[in-house]
C-alpha positions in Angstrom: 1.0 249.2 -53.8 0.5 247.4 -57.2 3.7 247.4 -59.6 3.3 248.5 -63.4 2.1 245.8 -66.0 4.8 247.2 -69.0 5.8 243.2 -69.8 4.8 241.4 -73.4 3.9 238.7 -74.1 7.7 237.9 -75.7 8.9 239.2 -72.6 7.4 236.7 -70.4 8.7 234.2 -73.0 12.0 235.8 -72.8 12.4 235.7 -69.0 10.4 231.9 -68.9 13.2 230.6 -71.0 16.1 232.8 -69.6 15.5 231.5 -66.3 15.7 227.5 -67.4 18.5 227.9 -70.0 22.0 228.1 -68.1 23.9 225.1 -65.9 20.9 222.7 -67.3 22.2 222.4 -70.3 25.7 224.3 -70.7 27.5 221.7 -67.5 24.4 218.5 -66.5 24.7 216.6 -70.1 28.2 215.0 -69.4 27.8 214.2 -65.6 24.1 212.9 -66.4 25.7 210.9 -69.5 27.5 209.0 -67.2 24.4 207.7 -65.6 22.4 206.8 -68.2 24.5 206.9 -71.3 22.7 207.8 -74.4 19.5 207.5 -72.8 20.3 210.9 -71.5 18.6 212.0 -74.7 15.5 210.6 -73.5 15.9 211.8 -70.1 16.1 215.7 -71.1 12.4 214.9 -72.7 10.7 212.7 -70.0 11.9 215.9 -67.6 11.0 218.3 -70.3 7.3 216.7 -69.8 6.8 216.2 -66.2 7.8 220.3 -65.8 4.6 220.5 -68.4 2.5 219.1 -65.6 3.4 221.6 -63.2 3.7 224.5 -65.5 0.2 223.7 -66.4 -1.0 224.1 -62.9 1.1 227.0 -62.2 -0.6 228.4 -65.5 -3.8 228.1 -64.0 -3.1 229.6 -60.7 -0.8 232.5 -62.3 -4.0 233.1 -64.5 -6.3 233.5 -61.7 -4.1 235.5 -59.1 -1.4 237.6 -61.3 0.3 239.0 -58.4 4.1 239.8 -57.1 5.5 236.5 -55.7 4.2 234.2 -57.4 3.6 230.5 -55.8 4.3 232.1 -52.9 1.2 234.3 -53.2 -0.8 231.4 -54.6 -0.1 229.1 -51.9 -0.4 231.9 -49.1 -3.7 232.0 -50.3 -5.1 228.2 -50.9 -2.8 226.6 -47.7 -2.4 229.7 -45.4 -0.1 232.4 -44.7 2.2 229.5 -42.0 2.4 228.2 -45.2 3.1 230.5 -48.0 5.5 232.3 -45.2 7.4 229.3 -45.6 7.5 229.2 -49.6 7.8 232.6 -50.0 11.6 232.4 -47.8 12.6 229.3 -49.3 11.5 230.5 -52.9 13.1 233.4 -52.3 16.9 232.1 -50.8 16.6 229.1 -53.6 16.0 231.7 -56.6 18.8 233.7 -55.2 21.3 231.1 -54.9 20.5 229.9 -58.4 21.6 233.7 -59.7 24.8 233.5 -57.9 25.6 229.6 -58.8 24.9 231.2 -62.5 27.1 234.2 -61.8 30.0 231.6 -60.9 29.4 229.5 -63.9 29.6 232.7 -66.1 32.8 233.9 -64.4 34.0 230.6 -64.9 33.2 230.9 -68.7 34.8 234.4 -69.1 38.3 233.2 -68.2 38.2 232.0 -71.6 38.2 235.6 -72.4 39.7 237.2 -69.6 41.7 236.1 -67.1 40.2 237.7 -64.2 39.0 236.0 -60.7 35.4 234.6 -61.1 34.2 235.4 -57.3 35.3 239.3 -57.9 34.1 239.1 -61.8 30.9 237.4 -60.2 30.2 240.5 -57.8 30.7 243.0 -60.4 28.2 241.3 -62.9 25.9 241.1 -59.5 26.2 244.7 -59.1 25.2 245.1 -63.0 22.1 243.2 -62.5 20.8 245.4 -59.8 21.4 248.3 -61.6 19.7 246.8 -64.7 16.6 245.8 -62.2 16.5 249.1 -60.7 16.2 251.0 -63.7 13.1 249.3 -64.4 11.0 246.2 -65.2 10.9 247.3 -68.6 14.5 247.7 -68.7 15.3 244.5 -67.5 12.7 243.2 -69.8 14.3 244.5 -72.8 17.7 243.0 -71.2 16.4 239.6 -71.7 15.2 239.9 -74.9 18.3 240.5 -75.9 20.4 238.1 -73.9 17.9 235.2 -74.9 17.5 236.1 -78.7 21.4 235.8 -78.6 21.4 232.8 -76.6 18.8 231.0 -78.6 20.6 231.6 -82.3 23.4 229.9 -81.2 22.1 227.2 -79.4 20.2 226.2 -82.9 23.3 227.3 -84.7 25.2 224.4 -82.9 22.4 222.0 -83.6 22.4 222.9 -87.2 25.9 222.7 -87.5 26.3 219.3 -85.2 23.3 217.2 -86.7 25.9 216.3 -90.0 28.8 215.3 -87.8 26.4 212.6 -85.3 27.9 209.3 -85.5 25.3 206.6 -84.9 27.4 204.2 -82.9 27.8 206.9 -80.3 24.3 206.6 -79.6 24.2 202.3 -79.2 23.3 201.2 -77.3 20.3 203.7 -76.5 20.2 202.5 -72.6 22.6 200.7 -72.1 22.1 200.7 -68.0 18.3 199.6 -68.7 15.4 202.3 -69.0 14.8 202.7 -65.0 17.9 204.3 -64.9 17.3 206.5 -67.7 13.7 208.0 -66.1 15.9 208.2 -63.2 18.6 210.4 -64.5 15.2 212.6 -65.6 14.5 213.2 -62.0 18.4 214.4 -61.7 18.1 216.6 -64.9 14.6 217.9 -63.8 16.7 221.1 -62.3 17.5 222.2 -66.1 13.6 223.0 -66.2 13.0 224.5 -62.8 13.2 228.3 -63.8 9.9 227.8 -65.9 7.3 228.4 -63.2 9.9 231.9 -61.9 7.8 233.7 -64.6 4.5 233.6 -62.3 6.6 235.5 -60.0 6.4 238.1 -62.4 2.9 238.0 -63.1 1.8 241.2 -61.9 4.0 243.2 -64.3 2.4 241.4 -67.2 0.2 243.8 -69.4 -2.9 241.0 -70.8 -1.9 238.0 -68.3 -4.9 236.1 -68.6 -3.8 235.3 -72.2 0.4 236.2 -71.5 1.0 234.3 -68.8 -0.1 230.5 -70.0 1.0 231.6 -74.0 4.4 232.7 -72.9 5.3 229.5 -70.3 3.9 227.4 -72.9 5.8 228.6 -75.7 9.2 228.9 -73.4 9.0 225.4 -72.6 7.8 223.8 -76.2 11.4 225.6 -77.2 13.4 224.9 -74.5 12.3 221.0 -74.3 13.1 221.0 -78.2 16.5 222.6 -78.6 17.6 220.8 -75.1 16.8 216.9 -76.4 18.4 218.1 -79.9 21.3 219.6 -78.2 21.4 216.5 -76.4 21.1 214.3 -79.3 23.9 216.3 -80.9 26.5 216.2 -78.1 26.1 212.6 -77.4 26.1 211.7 -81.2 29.5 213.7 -82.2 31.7 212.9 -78.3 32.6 209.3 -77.5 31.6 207.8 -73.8 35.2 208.5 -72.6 35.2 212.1 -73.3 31.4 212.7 -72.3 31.5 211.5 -69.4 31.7 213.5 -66.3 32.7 216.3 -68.6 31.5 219.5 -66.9 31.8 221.3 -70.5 30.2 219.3 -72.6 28.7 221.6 -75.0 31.7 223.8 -75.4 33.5 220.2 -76.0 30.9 219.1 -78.6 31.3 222.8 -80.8 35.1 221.6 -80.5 34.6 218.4 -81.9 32.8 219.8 -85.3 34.1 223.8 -85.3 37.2 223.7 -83.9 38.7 226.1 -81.3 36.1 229.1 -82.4 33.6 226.8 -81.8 34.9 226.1 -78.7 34.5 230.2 -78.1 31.1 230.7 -79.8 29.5 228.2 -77.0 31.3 229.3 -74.7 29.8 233.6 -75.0 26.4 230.9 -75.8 27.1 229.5 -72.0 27.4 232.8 -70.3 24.5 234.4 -72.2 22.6 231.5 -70.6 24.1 232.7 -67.1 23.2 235.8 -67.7 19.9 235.3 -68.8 19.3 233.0 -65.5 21.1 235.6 -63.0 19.1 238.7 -64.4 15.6 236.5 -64.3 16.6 235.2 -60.9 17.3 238.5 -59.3 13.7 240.3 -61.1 11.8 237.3 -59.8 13.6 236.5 -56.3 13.2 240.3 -55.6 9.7 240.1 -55.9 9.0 237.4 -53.1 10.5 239.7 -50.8 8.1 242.3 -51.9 5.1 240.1 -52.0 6.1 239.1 -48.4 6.8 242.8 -47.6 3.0 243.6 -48.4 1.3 241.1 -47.1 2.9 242.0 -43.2 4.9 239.0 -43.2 7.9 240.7 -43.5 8.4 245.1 -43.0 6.0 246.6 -44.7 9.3 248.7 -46.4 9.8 245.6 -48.3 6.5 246.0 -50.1 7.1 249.5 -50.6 7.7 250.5 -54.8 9.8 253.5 -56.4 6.7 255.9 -58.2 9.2 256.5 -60.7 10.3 252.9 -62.0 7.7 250.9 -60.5 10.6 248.7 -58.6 10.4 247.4 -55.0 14.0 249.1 -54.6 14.5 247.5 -50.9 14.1 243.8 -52.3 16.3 244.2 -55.1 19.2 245.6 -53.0 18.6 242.6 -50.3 18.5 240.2 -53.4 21.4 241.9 -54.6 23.3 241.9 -51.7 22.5 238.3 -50.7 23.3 236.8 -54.1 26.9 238.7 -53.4 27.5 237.1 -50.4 26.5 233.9 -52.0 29.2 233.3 -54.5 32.0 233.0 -51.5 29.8 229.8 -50.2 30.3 226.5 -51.3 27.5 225.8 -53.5 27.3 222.6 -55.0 25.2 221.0 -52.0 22.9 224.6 -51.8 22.2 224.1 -55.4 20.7 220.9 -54.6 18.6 221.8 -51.6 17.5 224.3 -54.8 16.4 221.2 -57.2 14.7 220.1 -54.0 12.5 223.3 -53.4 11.8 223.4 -56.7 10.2 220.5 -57.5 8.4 221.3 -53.7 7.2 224.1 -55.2 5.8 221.8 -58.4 4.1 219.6 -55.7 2.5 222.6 -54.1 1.0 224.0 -56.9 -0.6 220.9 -57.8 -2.1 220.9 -54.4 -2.9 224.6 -54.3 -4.9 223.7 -57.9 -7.1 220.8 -56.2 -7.9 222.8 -52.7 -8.5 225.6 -55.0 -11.7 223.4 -57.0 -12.8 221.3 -54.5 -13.2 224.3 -52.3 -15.4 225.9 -54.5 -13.9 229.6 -54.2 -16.5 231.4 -56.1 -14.5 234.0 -57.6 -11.8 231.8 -58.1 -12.0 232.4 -62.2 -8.8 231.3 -63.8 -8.6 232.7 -67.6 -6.7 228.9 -68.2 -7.7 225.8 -66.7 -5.7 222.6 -66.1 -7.7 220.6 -68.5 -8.8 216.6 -67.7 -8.5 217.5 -64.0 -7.6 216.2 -61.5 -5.5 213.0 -63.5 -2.6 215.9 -64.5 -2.5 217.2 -60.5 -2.5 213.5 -59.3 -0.2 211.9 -61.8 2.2 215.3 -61.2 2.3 214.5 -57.4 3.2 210.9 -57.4 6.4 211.8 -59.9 7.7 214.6 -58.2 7.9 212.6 -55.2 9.8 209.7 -56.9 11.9 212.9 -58.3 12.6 213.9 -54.6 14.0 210.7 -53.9 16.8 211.2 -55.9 18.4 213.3 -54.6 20.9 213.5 -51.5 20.1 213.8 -48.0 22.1 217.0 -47.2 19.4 218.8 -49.3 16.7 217.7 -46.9 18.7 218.9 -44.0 19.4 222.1 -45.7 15.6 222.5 -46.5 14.4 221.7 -42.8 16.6 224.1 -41.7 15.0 226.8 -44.0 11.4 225.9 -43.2 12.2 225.9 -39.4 13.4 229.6 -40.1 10.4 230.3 -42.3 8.1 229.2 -39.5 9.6 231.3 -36.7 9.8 234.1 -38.6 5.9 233.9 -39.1 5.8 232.7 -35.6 7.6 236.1 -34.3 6.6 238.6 -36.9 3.8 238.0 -39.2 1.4 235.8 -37.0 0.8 239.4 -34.9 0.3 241.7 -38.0 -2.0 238.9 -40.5 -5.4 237.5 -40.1 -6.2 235.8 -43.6 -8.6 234.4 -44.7 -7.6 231.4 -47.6 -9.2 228.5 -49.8 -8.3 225.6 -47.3 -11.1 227.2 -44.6 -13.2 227.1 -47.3 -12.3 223.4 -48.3 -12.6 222.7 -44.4 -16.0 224.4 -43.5 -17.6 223.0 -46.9 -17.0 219.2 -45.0 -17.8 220.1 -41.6 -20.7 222.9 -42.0 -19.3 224.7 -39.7 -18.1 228.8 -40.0 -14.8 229.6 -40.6 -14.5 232.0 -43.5 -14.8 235.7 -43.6 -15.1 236.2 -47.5 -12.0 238.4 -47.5 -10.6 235.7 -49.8 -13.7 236.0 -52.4 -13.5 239.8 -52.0 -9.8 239.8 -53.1 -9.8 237.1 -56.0 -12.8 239.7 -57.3 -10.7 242.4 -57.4 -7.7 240.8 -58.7 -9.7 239.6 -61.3 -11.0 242.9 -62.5 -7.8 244.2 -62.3 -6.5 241.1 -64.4 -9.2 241.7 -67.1 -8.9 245.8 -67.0 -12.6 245.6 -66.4 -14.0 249.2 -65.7 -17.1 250.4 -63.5 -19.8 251.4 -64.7 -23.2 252.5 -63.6 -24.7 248.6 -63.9 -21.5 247.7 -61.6 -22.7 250.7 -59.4 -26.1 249.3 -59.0 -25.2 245.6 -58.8 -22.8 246.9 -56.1 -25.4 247.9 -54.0 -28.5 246.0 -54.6 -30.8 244.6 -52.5 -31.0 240.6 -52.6 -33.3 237.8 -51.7 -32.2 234.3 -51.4 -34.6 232.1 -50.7 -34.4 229.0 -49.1 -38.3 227.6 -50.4 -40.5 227.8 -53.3 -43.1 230.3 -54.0 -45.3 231.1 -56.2 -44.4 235.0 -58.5 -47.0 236.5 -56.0 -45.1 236.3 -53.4 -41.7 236.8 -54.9 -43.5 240.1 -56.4 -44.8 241.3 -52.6 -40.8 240.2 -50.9 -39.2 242.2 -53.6 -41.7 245.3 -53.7 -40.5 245.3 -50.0 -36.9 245.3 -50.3 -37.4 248.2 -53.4 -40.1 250.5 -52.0 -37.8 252.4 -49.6 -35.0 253.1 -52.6 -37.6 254.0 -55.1 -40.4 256.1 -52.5 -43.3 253.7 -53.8 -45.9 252.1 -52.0 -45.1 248.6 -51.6 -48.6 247.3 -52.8 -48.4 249.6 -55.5 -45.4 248.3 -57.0 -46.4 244.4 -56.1 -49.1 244.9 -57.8 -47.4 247.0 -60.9 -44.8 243.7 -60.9 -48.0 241.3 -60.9 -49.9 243.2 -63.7 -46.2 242.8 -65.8 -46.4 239.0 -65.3 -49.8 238.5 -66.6 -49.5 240.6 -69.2 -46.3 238.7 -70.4 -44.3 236.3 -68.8 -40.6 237.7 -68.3 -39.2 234.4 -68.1 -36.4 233.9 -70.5 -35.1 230.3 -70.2 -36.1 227.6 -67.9 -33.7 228.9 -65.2 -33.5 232.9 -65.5 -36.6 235.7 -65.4 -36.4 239.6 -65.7 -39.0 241.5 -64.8 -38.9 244.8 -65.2 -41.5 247.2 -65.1 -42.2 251.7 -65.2 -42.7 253.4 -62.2 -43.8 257.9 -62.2 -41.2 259.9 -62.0 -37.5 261.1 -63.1 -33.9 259.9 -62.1 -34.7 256.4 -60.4 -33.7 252.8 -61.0 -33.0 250.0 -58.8 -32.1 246.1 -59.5 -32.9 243.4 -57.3 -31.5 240.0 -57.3 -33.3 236.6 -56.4 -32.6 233.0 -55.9 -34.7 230.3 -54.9 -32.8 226.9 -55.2 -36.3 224.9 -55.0 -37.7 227.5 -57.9 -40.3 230.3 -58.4 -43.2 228.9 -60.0 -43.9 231.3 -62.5 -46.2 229.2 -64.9 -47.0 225.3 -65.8 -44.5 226.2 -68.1 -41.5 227.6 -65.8 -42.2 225.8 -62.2 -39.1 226.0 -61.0 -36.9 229.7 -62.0 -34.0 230.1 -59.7 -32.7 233.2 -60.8 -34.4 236.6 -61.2 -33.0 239.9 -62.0 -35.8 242.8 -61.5 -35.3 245.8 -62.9 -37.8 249.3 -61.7 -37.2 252.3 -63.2 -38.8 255.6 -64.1 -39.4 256.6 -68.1 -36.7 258.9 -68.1 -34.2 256.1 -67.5 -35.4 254.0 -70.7 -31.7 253.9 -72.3 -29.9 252.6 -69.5 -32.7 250.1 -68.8 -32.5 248.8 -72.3 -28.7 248.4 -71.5 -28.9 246.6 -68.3 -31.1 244.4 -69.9 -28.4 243.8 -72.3 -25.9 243.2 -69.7 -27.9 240.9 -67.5 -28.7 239.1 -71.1 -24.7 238.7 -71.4 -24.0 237.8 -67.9 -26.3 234.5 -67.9 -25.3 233.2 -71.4 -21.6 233.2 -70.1 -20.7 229.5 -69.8 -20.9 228.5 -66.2 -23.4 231.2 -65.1 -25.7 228.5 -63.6 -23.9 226.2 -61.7 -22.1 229.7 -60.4 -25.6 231.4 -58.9 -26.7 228.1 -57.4 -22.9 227.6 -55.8 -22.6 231.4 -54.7 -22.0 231.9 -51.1 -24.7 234.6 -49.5 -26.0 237.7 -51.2 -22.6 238.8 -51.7 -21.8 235.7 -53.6 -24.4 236.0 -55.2 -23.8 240.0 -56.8 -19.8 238.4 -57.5 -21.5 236.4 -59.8 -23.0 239.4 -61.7 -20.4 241.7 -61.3 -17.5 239.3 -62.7 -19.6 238.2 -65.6 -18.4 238.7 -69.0 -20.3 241.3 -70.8 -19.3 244.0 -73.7 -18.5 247.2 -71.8 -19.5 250.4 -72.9 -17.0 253.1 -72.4 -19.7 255.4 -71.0 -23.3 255.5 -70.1 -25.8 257.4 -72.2 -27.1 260.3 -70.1 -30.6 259.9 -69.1 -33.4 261.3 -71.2 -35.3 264.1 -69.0 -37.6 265.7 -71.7 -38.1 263.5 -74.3 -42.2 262.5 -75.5 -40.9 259.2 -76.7 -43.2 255.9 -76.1 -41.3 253.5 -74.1 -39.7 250.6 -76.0 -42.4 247.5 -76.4 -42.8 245.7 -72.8 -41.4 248.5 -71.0 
């Protein structure tokens, strides 16, 4: 069951920058001053551009598979569902025990306000969140427009108001423990970006993601990358080392330093807007690997199952719910970095799901954004999120075996009986060893998804295409003989003789050629009688030899229809004329896989869609358009 696409496009930039903005910024500036001292400034923006890397290939995979789950469902299908069983668990448990570390540090915040206990405060704000999630995804949308919008004017508002009070010597030396440790303090700050790639989880909710998804992550992090190095650059200019250091407010500290105690409180409702922002994203987007997981038969299908009413997989959000309660009585500081650690796995992932992905040469793999100057981003991304691994402590590898170990048995025991699935690595595998392993259940799905993704609707040429009967051929011929093997394949669907029409093809050719451009011909030709009209596609990789002037076309599209039918033939002319001037089209026909392959190619092509067909003429006198 497919959830409802009712997100925008500031929705997605909403929810993108909700999910980075909380602990990042509001408690790692002080502890990460310590280790790199001014230089922290720089740190914030080397991290701010490393996440780039990987949001770019998580744009490009989001783009091409906007579905529930996100990297989970990405990697499920480039690396296998062992795999993507894994990422989806670990995805899930990390995202979940980011919303309750968030709900603690908001608790924590509000005995400013109140003096109430932060684990009990922290389960009521849980149960508010699930509430929120259940009424809706537009509901909790709107939510995060609102907590963001707040959380963003006063995050500026203390920049504005801190940039006059900077004092330069507070910021010399600039790295004072030399400029290794600084990119290494980037690797420890990287965590302040990790919610940015959470949005793909949301992708299938997205009205327009082809154009939402890349514009909105892109947007989210351009901001959040600003206002954290200026933020940054503001604390560290207006607090001297001693009280910086290690401070675990350091924000709230800074508004103190130029605003006084209601400064002190402004930041501090800024801080828990950020928490809230990050535990309402986190339980939306944690609920929905559970789902993903749910409806792929990795985990019970009742975990895939959605509310008609709200659209919301109610099951996952009240185990997400639930879970994220039980969290904030564990000790978390250790879990949190077993989270950093899964994070930037899932960064290294994607940049490996991206290259199996192109070098596989997935047909219908059609991204609406593309990593560009590939693969030096993918390759380049890999080698620094493993020096960022290294960083951090050896408990979060433990805690991270342990979860994969549990990831594999559970596919082991429960989802290895129920899934057979096909996915991109197969494809990578049997394109270097020749030998058959895929079923094309994989092309078949990316197709659909992607006419999904672009709201592309049927129509009669679809219909046709659909059906059609096609000839690959493996040697060149001359048009004779392409004429006589199609008049074979059509003669059955249209009740002509087959030497009739081979000859009625021929006639067309001499007449005038049909070839259009070096690589593409469409003949296309009358036949007696009403209500008929069939399409046939060809490819011959060595070439037809049409003429001394077209030896060697490797795509032909004929077209046989009665008089009647003039109006829509005059269209699918038009939309096979569309079709091969898309960028692309040729390297796509000679790389498509079988005849299948080979109508994909047609029936994902770009074209201007008609909302209806004209009817066909039955009684009209009219002379058929000029070669017709």
């Amino acid at each position: 069951m497919s959830l409802r696409r009712e997100l925008t496009l500031f929705d997605v930039f909403c929810i993108a920058t909700g999910a980075m903005v909380s602990s990042g910024i509001f408690v790692l500036p002080g502890i990460a001053h310590a280790r790199a001292g001014p230089g922290v400034i720089v740190s914030y923006l080397v991290a701010g551009l490393l996440a780039g890397i990987g949001m770019l290939n998580a744009a490009e995979l989001a783009t091409a598979m906007p579905r529930a789950g996100g990297d989970y469902f990405f990697i499920t299908r480039s690396l296998g569902p062992v795999v993507g069983s894994v990422a989806g668990l670990i995805n899930w448990f990390t995202l979940s025990l980011k919303s309750a570390f968030a709900l603690v540090g908001m608790a924590a915040f509000l005995r400013i306000f109140l003096p109430v206990d932060p684990r009990l405060s922290g389960v009521v704000l849980c149960l508010f969140f699930v509430l929120i999630n259940l009424a809706g995804t537009r509901h909790a949308g709107r939510a995060q427009v609102v907590f963001v919008t707040g959380l963003l004017v006063l995050m500026v508002f203390y920049v504005v108001r801190g940039l006059p009070h900077v004092d330069p010597d507070n910021l010399r030396p600039l790295f004072p423990y030399g400029l290794n440790r600084t990119l290494a303090t980037a690797g420890f700050v990287f965590v302040a970006y990790g919610g940015l790639i959470q949005i793909s989880g949301m992708a299938e909710e997205i009205r327009r993601p082809a154009r939402n998804i890349p514009a909105g992550m892109f947007l989210a992090l351009a901001v959040v990358t600003v206002v954290y190095t200026l933020m940054v650059f503001v604390t560290t200019g207006v607090l001297p080392s001693d009280v910086l250091d290690h401070s675990l407010t350091p924000i709230t500290a800074g508004a103190a330093r130029f605003m006084g105690p209601w400064g002190t409180r402004l930041l501090g409702l800024a801080a828990i807007l950020a928490f809230v922002s990050t535990a309402n994203a986190g339980i939306m987007s944690a609920s929905r690997y559970l789902f993903a997981l749910g409806r792929d038969e990795l985990l019970p299908r009742r975990l895939g199952n959605v509310r008609a009413k709200s659209g919301v997989p109610v099951l996952a959000v009240f185990i997400t719910g639930a879970f994220v309660s039980a969290s904030l009585f564990l000790k978390l500081d250790i879990l949190v970095e077993a989270a950093s650690l899964v994070l930037i796995l899932g960064f290294i992932l994607s940049g490996i799901c991206v290259i199996v992905l192109r070098e596989s040469r997935v047909q219908n793999y059609r991204p609406s954004f593309r990593v560009p100057f590939y693969p030096v981003p993918q390759v380049l991304g890999l080698l620094g999120f493993v020096l960022l691994i290294f960083e951090l402590g050896l408990e979060a590898f433990i805690i991270c075996a342990v979860l994969f170990l549990v990831g594999v048995a559970g596919y082991w025991f429960f989802g290895r009986r129920r899934v057979r699935r096909d996915y991109a690595l197969l494809h990578l595998i049997q394109r270097i060893t020749s030998r058959e392993l895929v079923t094309g259940d994989l092309e078949h799905e990316l197709k659909e998804i992607v006419r999904e993704r672009d709201e592309v609707v049927t129509d009669r040429f679809d219909e046709i295409i659909a059906g059609c009967p096609v000839l690959d051929l493996k040697e060149s011929v001359a048009v004779e003989e392409c004429c006589e093997r199609v008049s074979r394949l059509l003669s059955d669907r249209l009740g002509e003789d087959t030497a009739g029409l081979s000859e009625l093809l021929r006639k067309r050719e001499r007449e005038t050629s049909t070839v259009i451009t070096p690589f593409v011909a469409i003949p296309h030709v009358i036949i007696p009688g009403r209500k008929r009209f069939e399409i046939a596609l060809v490819r011959s990789q060595p070439g037809i030899r049409f003429s001394e002037e077209a030896p060697s076309v490797q795509a032909i599209f004929v077209m046989v229809g009665t008089f009647d039918q003039r109006n829509f033939h005059l269209r699918a002319l038009a939309a096979v004329a569309q079709v091969i001037q898309e960028p692309g089209f040729i390297g796509r026909w000679r790389g498509a896989a079988g005849e299948q392959g080979l109508r994909d190619v047609v029936l994902l092509g770009r074209r201007l869609r008609p909302q209806r067909w004209e009817k066909p003429v039955t009684g009209s006198r009219q002379e058929p358009p000029p070669g017709m």
